[in-house]
C-alpha positions in Angstrom: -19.3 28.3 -10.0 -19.8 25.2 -8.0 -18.9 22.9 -11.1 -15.6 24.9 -11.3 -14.8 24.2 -7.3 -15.7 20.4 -8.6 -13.3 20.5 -11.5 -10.6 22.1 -9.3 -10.6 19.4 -6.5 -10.6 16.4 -9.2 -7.5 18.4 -11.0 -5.6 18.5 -7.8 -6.8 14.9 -6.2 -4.7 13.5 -9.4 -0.8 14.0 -7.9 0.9 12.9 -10.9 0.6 13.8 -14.9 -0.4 11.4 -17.0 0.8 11.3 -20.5 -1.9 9.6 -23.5 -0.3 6.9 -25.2 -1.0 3.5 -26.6 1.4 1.0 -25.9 0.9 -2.6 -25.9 1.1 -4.8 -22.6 0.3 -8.0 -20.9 -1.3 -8.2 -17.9 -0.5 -11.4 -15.4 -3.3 -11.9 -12.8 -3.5 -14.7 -10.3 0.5 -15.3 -10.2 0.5 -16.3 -13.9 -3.0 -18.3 -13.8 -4.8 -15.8 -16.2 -3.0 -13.4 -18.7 -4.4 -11.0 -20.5 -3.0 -8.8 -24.0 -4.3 -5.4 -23.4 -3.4 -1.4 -24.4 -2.0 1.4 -21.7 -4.1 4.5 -22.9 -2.6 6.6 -20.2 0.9 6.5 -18.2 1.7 8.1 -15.2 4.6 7.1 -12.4 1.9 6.2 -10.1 -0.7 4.1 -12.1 -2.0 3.5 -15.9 -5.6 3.1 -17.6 -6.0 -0.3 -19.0 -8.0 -0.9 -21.9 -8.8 -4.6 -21.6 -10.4 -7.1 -24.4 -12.9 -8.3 -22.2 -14.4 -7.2 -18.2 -12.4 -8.5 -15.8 -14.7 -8.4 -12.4 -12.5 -10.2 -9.6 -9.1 -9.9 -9.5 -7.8 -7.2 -8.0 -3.6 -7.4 -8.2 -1.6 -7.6 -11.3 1.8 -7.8 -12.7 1.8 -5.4 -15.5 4.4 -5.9 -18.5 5.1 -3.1 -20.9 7.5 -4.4 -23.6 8.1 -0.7 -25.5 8.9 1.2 -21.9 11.0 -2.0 -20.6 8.6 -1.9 -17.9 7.5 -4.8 -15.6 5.9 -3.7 -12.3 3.1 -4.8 -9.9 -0.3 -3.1 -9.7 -3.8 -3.1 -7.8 -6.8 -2.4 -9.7 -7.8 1.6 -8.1 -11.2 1.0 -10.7 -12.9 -0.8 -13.2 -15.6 0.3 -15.8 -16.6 -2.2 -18.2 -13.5 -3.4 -20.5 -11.4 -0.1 -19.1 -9.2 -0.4 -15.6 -7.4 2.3 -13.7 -4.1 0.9 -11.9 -1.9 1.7 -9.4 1.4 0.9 -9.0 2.7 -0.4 -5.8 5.9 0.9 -4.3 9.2 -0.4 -5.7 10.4 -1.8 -2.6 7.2 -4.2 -2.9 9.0 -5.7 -6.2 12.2 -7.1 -4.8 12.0 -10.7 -3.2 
């Protein structure tokens, strides 16, 4: 029973669906200092995962380019587990300058 109640609460912590995909992007860290090619293995309208080619340990904002969704937005790394990232996108508003 109690993994069930564990199960429930992680279901309903996540407030949007995310859809399984693999789509090529380009992450820019550091304002354009390091870029990265990696793969978006799940979407949402509120983040992605991020399968990278390598760790990367200390940056922690991103601007995120996905070329097949005509997509360019900024992020924040949520998590990190070896060459795999969860992001989060920040609020629209955040984008115009």
């Amino acid at each position: 029973m109690k993994s069930i109640a564990i199960a429930t609460k992680q279901t309903e912590a996540r407030r949007a669906k995310r859809e399984k995909v693999r789509l090529s992007a380009r992450g820019d860290f550091a304002n354009g200092a390091f870029v990265v090619d990696c793969v978006v293995t799940e979407l949402s309208v509120e983040g992605a995962r991020l399968q990278l080619p390598f760790p990367i340990i200390s940056l922690r904002t991103l601007e995120l380019a996905i070329p097949a969704r005509n997509l360019k937005c900024r992020a924040r790394v949520a998590w990190r587990r070896n060459t795999t990232m969860g992001i989060m996108f920040e609020p629209a508003t955040d984008l115009i300058k």
